[in-house]
SERO-4910 file (N, C-alpha, C, O; in steps of 0.05 Angstrom, whole numbers):
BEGIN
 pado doro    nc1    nc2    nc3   cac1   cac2   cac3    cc1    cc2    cc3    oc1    oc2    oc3
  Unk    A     79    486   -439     71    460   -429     56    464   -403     68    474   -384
  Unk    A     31    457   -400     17    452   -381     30    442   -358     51    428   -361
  Unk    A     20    447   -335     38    435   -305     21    413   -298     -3    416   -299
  Unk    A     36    386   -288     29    354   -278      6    373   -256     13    394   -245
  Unk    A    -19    362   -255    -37    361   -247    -32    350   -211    -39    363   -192
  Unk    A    -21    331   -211    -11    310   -191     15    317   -179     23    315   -156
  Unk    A     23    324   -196     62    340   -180     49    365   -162     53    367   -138
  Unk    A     33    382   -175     30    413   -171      7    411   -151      3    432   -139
  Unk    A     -8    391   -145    -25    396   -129    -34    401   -106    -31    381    -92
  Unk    A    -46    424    -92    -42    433    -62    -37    413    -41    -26    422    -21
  Unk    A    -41    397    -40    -46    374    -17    -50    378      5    -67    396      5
  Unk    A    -44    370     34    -42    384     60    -21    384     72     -5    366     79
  Unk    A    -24    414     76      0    425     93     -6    418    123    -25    411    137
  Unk    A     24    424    126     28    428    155      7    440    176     -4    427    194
  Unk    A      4    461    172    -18    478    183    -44    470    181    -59    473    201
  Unk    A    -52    460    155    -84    442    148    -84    420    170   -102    413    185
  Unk    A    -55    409    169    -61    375    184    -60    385    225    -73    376    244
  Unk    A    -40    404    224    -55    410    247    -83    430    261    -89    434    284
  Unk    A    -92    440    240   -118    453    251   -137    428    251   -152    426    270
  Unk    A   -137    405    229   -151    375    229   -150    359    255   -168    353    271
  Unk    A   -121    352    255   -114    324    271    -90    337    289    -70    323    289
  Unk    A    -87    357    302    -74    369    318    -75    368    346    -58    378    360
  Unk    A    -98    356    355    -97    341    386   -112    320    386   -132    313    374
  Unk    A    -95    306    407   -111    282    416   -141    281    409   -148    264    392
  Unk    A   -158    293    418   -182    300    424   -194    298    402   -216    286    402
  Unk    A   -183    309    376   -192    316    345   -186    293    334   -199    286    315
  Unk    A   -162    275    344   -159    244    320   -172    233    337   -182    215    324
  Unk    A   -184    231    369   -190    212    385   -234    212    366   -250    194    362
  Unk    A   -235    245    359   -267    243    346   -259    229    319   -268    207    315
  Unk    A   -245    238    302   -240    227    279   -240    200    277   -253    192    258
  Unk    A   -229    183    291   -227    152    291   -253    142    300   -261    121    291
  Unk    A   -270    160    322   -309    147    334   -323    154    303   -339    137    295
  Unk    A   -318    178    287   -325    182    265   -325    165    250   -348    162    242
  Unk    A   -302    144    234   -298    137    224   -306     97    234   -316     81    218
  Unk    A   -299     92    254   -308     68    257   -334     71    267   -350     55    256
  Unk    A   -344     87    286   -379     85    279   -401    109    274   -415    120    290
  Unk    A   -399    112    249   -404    133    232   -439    136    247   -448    157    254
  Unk    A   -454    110    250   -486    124    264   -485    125    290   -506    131    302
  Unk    A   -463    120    302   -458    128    331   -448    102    334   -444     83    319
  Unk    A   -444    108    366   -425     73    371   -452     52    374   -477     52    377
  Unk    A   -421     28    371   -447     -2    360   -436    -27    381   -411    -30    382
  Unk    A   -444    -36    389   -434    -55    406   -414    -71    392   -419    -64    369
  Unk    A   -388    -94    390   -384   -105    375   -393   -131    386   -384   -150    373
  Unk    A   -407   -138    406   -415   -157    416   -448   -167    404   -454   -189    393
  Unk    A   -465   -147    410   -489   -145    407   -507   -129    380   -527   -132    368
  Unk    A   -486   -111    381   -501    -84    364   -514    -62    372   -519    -43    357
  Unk    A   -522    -64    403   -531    -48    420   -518    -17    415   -494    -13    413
  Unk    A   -534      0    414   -526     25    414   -526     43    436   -510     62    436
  Unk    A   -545     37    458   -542     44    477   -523     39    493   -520     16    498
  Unk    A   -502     59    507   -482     58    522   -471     76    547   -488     94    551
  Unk    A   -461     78    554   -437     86    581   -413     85    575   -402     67    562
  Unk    A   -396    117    588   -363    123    583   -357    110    602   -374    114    619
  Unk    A   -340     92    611   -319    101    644   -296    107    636   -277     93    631
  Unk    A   -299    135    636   -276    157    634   -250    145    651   -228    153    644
  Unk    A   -252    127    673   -221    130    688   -208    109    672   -186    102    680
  Unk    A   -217     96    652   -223     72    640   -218     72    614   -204     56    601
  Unk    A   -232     97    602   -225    109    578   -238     79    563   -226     68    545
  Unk    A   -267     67    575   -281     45    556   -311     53    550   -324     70    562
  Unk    A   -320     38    526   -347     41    523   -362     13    538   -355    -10    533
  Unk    A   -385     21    556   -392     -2    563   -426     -8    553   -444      8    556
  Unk    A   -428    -30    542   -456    -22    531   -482    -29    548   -479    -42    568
  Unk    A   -501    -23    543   -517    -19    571   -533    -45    564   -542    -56    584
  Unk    A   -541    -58    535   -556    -79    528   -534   -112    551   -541   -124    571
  Unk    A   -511   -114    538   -499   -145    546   -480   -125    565   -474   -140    583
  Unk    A   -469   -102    568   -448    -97    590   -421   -102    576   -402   -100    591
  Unk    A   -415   -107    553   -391   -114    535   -379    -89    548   -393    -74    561
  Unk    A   -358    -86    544   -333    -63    549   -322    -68    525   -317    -91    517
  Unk    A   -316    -39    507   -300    -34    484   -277     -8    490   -285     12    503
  Unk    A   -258     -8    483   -247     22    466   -243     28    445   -243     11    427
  Unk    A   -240     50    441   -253     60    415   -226     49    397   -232     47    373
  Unk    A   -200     43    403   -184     32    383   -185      1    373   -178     -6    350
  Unk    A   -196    -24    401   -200    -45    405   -218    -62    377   -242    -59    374
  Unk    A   -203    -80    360   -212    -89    342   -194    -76    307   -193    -86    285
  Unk    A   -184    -57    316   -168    -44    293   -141    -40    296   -129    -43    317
  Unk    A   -130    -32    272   -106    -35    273    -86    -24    288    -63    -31    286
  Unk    A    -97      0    308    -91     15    327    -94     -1    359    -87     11    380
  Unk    A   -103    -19    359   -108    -31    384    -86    -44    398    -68    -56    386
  Unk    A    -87    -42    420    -59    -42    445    -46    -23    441    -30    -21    459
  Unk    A    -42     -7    425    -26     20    420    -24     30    449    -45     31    462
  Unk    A      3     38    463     16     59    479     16     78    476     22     93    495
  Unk    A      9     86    447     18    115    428      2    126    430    -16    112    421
  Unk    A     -6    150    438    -22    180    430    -28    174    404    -11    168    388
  Unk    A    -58    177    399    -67    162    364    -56    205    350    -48    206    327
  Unk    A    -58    224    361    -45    235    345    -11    224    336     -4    228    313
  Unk    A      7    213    353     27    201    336     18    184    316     28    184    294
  Unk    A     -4    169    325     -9    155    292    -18    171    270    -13    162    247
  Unk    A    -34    196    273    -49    209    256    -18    226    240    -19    231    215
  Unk    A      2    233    255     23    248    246     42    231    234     64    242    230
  Unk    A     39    202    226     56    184    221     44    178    186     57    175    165
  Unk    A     14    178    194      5    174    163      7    204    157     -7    208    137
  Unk    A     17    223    164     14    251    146     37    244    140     41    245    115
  Unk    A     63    233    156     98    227    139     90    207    114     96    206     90
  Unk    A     77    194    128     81    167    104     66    168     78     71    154     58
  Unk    A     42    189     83     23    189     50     25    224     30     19    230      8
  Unk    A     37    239     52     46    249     33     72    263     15     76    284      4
  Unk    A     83    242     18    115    245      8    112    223    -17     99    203    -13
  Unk    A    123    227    -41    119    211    -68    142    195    -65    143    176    -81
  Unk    A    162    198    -50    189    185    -42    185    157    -22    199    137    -19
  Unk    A    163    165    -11    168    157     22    175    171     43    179    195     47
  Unk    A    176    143     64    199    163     90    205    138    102    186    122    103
  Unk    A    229    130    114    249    106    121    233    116    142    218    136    145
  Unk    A    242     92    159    233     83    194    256    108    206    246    128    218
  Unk    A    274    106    203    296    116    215    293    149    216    303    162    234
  Unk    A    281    162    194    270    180    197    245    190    205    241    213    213
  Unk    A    224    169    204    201    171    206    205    175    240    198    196    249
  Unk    A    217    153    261    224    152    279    235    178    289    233    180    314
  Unk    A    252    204    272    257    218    277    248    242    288    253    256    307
  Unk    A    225    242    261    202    267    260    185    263    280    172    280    292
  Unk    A    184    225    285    164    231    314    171    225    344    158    214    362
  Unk    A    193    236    345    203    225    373    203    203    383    203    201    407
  Unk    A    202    183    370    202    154    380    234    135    366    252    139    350
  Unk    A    225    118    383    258     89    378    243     91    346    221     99    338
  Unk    A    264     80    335    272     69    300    250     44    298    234     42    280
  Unk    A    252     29    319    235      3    322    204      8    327    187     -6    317
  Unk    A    201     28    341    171     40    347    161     45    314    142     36    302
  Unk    A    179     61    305    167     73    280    165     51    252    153     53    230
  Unk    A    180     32    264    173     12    240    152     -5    249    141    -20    233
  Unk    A    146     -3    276    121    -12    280    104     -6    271     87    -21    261
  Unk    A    102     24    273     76     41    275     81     35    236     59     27    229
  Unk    A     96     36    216    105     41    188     87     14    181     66     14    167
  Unk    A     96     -2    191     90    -27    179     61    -42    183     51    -56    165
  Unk    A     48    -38    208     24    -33    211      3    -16    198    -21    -24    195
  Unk    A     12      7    190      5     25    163     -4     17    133    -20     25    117
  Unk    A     19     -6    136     26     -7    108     11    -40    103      1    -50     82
  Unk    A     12    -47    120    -10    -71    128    -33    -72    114    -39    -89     97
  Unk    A    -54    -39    129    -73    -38    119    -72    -20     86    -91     -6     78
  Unk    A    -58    -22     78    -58    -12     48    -60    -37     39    -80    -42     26
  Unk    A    -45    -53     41    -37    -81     33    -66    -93     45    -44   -104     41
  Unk    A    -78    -98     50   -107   -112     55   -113   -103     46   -100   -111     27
  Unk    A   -136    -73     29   -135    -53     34   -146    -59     -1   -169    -66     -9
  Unk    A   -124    -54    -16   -121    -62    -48   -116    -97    -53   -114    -99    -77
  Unk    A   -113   -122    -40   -105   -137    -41   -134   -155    -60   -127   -176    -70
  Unk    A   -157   -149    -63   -179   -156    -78   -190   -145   -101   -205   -156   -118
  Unk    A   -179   -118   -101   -184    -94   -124   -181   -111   -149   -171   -132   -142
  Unk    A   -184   -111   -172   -170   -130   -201   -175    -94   -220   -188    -74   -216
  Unk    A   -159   -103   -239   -152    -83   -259   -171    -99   -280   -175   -124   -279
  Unk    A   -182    -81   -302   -198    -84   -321   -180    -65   -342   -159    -53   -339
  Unk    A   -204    -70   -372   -185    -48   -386   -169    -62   -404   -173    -84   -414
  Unk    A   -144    -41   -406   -116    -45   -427   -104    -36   -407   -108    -14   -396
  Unk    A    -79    -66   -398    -61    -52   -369    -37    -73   -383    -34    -96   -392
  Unk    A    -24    -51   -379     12    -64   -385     25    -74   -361     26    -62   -340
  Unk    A     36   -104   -369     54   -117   -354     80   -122   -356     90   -130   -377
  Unk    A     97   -118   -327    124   -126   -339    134   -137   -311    127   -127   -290
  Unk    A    151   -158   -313    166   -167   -295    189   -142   -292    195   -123   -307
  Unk    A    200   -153   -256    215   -127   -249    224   -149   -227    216   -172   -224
  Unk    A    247   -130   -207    264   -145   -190    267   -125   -159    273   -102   -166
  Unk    A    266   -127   -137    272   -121   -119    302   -127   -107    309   -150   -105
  Unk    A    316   -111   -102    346   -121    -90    364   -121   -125    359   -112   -147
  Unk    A    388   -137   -110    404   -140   -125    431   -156   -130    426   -181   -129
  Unk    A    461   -150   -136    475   -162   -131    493   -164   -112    514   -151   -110
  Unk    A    484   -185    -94    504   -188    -68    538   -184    -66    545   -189    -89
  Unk    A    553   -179    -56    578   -186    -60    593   -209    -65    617   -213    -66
  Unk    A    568   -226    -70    584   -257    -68    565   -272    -88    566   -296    -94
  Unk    A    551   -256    -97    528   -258   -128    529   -256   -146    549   -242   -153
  Unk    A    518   -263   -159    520   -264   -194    499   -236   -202    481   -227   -187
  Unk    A    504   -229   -223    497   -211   -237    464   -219   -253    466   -242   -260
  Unk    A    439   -209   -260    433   -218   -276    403   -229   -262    400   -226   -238
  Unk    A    381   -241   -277    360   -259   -266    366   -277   -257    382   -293   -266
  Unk    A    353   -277   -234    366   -308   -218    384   -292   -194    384   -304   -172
  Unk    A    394   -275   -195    413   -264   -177    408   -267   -144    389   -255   -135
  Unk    A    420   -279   -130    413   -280   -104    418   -256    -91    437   -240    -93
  Unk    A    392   -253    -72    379   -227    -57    363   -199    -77    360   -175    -73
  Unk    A    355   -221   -102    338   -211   -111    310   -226   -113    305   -250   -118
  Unk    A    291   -202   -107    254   -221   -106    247   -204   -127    254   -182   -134
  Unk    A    231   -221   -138    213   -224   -164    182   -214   -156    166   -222   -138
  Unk    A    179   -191   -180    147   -184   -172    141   -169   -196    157   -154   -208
  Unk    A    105   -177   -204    102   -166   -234     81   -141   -220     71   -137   -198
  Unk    A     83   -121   -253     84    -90   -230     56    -88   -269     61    -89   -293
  Unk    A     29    -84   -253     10    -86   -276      2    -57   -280     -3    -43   -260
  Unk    A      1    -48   -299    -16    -13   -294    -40     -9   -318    -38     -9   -342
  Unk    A    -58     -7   -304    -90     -7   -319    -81     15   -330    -63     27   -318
  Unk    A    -92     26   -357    -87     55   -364   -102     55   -387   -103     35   -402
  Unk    A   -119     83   -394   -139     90   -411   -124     80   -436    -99     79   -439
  Unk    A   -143     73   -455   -140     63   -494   -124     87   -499   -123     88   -523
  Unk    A   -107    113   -485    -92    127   -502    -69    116   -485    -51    132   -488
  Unk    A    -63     98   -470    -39     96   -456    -33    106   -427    -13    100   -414
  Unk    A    -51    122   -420    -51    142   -386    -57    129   -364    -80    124   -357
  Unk    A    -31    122   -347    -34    105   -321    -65    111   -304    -71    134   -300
  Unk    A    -81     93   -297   -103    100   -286    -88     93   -255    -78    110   -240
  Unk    A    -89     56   -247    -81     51   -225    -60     31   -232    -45     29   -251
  Unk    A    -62     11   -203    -25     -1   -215    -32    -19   -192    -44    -14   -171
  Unk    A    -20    -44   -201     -9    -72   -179     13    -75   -180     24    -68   -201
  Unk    A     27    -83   -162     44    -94   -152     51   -122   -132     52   -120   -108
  Unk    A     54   -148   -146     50   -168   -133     71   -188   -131     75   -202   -151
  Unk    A     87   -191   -107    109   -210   -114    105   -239   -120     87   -251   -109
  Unk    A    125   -252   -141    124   -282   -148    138   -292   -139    160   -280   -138
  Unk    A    137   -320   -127    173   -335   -133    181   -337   -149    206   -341   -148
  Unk    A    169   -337   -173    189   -334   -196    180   -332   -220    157   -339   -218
  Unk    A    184   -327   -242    170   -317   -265    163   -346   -280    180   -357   -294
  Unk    A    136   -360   -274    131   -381   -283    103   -380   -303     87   -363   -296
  Unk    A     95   -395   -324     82   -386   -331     53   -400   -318     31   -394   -326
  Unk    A     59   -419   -295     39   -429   -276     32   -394   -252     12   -379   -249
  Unk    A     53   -394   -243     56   -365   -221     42   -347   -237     26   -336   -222
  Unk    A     39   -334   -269     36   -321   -285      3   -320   -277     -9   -302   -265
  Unk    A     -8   -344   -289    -34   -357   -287    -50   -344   -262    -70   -329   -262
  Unk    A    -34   -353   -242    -41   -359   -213    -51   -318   -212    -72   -308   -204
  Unk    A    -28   -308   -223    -26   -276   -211    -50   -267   -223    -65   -251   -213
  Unk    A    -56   -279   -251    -90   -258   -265   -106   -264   -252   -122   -246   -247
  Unk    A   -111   -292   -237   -126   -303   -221   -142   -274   -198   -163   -260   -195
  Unk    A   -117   -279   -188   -120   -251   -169   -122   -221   -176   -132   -207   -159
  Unk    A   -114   -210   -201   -106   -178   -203   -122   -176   -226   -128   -153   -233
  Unk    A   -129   -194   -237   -140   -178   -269   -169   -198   -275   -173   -222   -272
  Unk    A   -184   -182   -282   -219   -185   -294   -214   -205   -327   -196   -202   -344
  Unk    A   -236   -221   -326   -234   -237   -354   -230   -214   -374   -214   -217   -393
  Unk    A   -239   -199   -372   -248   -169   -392   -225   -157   -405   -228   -144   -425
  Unk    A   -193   -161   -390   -176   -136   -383   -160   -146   -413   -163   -168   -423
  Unk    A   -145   -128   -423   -130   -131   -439   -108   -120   -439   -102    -96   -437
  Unk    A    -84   -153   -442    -68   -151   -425    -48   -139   -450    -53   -139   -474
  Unk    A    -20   -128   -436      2   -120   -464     23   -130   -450     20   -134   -426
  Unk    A     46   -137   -461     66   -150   -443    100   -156   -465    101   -150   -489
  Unk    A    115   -163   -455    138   -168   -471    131   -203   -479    110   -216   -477
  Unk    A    155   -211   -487    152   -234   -496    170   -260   -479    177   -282   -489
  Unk    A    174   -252   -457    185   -266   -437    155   -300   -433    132   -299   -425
  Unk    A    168   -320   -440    154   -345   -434    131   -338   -416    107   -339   -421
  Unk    A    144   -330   -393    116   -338   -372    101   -324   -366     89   -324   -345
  Unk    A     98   -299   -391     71   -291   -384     42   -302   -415     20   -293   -420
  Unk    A     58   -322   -426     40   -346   -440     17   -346   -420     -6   -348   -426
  Unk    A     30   -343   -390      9   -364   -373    -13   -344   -374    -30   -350   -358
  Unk    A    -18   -326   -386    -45   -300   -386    -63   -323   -406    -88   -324   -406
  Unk    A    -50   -338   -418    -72   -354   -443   -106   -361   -429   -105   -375   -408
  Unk    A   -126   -355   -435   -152   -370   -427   -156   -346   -400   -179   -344   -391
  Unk    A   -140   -334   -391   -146   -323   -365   -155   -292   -371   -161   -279   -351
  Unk    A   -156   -278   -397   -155   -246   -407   -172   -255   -429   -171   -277   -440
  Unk    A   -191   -233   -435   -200   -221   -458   -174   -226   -479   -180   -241   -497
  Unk    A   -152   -218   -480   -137   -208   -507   -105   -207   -490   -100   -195   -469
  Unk    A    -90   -220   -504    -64   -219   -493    -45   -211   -517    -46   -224   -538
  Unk    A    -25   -184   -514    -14   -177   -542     20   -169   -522     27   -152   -506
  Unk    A     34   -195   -537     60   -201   -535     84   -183   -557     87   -181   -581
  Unk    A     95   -175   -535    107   -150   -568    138   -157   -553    147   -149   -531
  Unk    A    151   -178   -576    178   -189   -570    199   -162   -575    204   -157   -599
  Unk    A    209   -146   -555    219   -125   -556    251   -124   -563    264   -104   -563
  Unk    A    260   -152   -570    290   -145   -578    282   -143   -614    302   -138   -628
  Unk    A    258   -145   -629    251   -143   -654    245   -110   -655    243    -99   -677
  Unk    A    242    -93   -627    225    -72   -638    247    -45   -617    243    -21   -619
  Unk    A    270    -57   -600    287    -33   -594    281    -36   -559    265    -51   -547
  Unk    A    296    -20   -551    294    -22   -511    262    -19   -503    246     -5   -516
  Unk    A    257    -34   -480    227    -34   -478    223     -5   -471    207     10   -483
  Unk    A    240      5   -444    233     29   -429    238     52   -458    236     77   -454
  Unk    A    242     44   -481    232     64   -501    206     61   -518    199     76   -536
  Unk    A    195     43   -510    170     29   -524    153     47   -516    157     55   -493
  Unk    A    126     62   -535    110     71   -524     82     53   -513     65     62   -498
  Unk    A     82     30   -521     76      7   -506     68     10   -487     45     18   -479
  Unk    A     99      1   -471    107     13   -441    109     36   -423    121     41   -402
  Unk    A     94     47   -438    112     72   -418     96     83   -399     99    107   -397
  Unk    A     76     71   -380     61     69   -360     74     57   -341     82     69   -321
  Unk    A     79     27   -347     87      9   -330    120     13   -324    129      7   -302
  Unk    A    139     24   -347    161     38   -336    166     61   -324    184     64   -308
  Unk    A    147     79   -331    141     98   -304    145     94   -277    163    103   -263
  Unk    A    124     77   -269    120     72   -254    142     46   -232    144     44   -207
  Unk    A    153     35   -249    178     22   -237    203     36   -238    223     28   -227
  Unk    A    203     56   -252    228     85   -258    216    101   -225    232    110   -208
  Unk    A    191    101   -222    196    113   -186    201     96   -169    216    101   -150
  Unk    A    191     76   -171    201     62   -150    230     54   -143    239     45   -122
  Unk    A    243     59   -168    274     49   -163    291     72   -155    313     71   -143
  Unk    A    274    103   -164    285    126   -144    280    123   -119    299    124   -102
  Unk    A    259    121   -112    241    115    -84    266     97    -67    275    105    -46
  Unk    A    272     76    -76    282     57    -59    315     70    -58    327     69    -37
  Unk    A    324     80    -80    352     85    -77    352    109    -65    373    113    -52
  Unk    A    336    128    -66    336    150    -54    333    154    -19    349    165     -3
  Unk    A    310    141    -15    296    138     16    307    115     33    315    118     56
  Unk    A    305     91     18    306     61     32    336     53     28    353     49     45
  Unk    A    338     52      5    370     52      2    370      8     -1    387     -3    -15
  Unk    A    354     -3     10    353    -26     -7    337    -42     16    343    -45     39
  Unk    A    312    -52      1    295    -81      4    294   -110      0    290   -125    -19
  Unk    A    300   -113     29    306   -144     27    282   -153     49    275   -177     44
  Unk    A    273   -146     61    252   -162     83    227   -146     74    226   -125     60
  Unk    A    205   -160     86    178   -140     88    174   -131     59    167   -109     53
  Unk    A    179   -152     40    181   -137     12    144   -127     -6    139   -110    -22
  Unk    A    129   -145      7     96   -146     -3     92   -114     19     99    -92      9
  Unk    A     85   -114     37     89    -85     52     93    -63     34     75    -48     25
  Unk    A    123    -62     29    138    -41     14    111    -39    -10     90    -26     -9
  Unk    A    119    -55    -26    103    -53    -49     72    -45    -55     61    -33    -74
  Unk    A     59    -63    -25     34    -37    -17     33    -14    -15     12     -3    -21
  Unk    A     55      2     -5     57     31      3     57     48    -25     44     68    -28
  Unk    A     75     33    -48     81     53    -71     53     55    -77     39     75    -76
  Unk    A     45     16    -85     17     19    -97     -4     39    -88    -15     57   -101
  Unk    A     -8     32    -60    -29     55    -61    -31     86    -55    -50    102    -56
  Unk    A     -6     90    -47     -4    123    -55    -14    124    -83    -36    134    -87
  Unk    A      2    115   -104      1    110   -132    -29    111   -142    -39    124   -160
  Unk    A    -44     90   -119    -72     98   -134    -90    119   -122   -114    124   -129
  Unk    A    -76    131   -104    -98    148    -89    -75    180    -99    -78    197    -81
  Unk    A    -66    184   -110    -51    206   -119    -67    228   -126    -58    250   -121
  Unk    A    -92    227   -139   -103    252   -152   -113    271   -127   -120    294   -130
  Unk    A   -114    255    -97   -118    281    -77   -104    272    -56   -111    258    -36
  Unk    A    -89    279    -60    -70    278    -31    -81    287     -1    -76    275     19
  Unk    A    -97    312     -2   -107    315     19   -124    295     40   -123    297     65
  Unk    A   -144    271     20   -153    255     26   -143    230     32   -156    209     33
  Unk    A   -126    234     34    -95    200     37   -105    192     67   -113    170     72
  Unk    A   -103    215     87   -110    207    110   -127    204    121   -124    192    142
  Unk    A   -150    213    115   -178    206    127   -181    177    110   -196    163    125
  Unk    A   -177    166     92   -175    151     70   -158    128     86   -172    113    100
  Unk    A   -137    126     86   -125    114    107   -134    106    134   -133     82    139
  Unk    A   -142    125    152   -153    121    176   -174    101    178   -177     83    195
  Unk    A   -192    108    153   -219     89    159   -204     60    154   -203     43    172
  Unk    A   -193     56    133   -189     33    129   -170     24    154   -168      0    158
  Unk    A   -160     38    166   -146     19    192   -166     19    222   -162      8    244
  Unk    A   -185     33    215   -205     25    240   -228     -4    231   -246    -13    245
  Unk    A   -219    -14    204   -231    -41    196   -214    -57    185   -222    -71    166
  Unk    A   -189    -57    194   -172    -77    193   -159    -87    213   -145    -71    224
  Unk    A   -159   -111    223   -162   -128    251   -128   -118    264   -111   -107    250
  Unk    A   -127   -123    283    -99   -117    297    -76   -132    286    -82   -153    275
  Unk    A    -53   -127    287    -31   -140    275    -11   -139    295      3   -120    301
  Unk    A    -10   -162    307      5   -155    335     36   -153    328     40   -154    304
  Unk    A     57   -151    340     83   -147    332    102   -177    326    126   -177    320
  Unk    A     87   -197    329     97   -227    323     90   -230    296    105   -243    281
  Unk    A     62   -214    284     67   -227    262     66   -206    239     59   -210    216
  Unk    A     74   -182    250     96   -162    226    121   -178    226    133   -178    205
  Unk    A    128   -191    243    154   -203    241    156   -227    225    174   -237    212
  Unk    A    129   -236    231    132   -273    214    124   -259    188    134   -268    168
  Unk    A    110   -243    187    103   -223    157    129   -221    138    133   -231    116
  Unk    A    143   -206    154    174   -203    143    190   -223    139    200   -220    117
  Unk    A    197   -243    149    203   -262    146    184   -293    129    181   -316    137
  Unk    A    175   -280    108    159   -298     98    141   -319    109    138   -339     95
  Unk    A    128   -317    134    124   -336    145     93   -336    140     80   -354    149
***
């Protein structure tokens, strides 16, 4: 048997990520690289012409006089942190297939538990913007799935309090082979919510496969082809070859969480960004972080009030 392509693959080491992004100096070019790839741009004017003041550590532009830094406008901005701690935070966080908890992540980088779920969640932000427009085309299997579980003072079962609802879609080639994957939470498995979710994740084109649970009726008029396969007629789904993309892929995530997190109750759209897009960016791991980086030098600041109202559904 041939070896997983994706399990076995070199990715970057330790030693790669620090001859890369191993001083200040090297993530501080990496990030001017990446947010202004033809040199710097005014964000005021567009002016290209400019001035350092080094004691200042600003760009000042010589057309309107605007003052920038080079983190100011991205997701790195007001940062305290040495952007190599950020550069060594996305090497914890994109290449582990597990994850990495705050509590450890916090560990590996010398900072409070709270810093690191700062720096985690801000990360995971821009994944979550990031894929949040992407739509799946194709033949992609859907299945409702559950976050959390049973409380000590809970009932067992759907419906269970301190459990959230989220349908988990995986595009995959006409032989069945996961291409990419959504992950989107519902309030509840409705076949209006159903509706609402193709709206967002899936192309008129896509062809959808699914169990026979009511509310995903609501795919009617919104898919090319909807094929309902009532699975107490045909045996356990996660044995269906049907399924076996879309249980994959919720078979890691329920290691992932019992293994690393140990259990999700807040910040649950976050979380679910992070699987997703490792998940879709898997065939090169080496590229997770330059890949990453850009997209957080064009995703607006997220100040620490509203990771919190984030988490808190607000």
């Amino acid at each position: 048997m041939s070896r997983n392509k994706v399990q076995f693959q070199k990715g970057l080491s330790e030693a790669d990520f620090a001859a890369l992004y191993g001083s200040e100096e090297a993530c501080r070019r990496a990030v001017s690289s990446w947010r202004w790839p033809g040199g710097f741009e005014c964000p005021a004017c567009g002016g290209r012409d400019h001035c350092v003041l080094d004691r200042r550590d600003l760009y000042q532009c010589n057309a309107c006089r605007t003052q920038t830094s080079l983190t100011a406008g991205t997701i790195f901005a007001n940062t305290k942190l040495a952007l190599s701690t950020w550069f060594r935070a996305m090497y914890l966080v994109t290449q582990s297939k597990q994850g990495i908890s705050t509590v450890e992540l916090g560990r590996r980088l010398g900072v409070r538990q709270t810093t690191a779920w700062s720096i985690k969640s801000k990360l995971t932000q821009v994944m979550l913007e990031r894929d949040a427009k992407k739509l799946l085309d194709g033949r992609v299997e859907m299945d409702d799935a559950y976050l959390g579980g049973r409380r000590s003072d809970g009932k067992a079962g759907r419906g269970a309090p301190g459990k959230t609802p989220f349908v988990a879609s995986v595009e995959t080639t006409d032989e069945g082979k996961p291409k990419r994957v959504q992950l989107r939470r519902v309030r509840r498995f409705t076949k209006k919510a159903i509706k609402a979710l193709a709206g967002r994740t899936l192309k008129p084109t896509a062809r959808v496969v699914t169990d026979g649970l009511g509310c995903f009726h609501g795919l009617k008029g919104s898919v090319e082809a909807h094929d309902r396969l009532i699975v107490a007629r045909l045996g356990h789904a996660e044995k269906l070859p049907q399924f076996q993309s879309v249980n994959t892929v919720l078979g890691n995530i329920k290691s992932a969480i019992n293994g690393t997190y140990r259990a999700v109750r807040k910040h649950v759209d976050r979380t679910l960004a992070e699987f997703e897009w490792r998940f879709n960016r898997r065939y090169d791991l080496a590229a997770m972080i330059p890949r990453l980086a850009w997209a957080a030098t064009r995703t607006p600041p997220m100040p620490y009030r509203l990771l919190k109202l984030a988490e808190n559904g607000g």
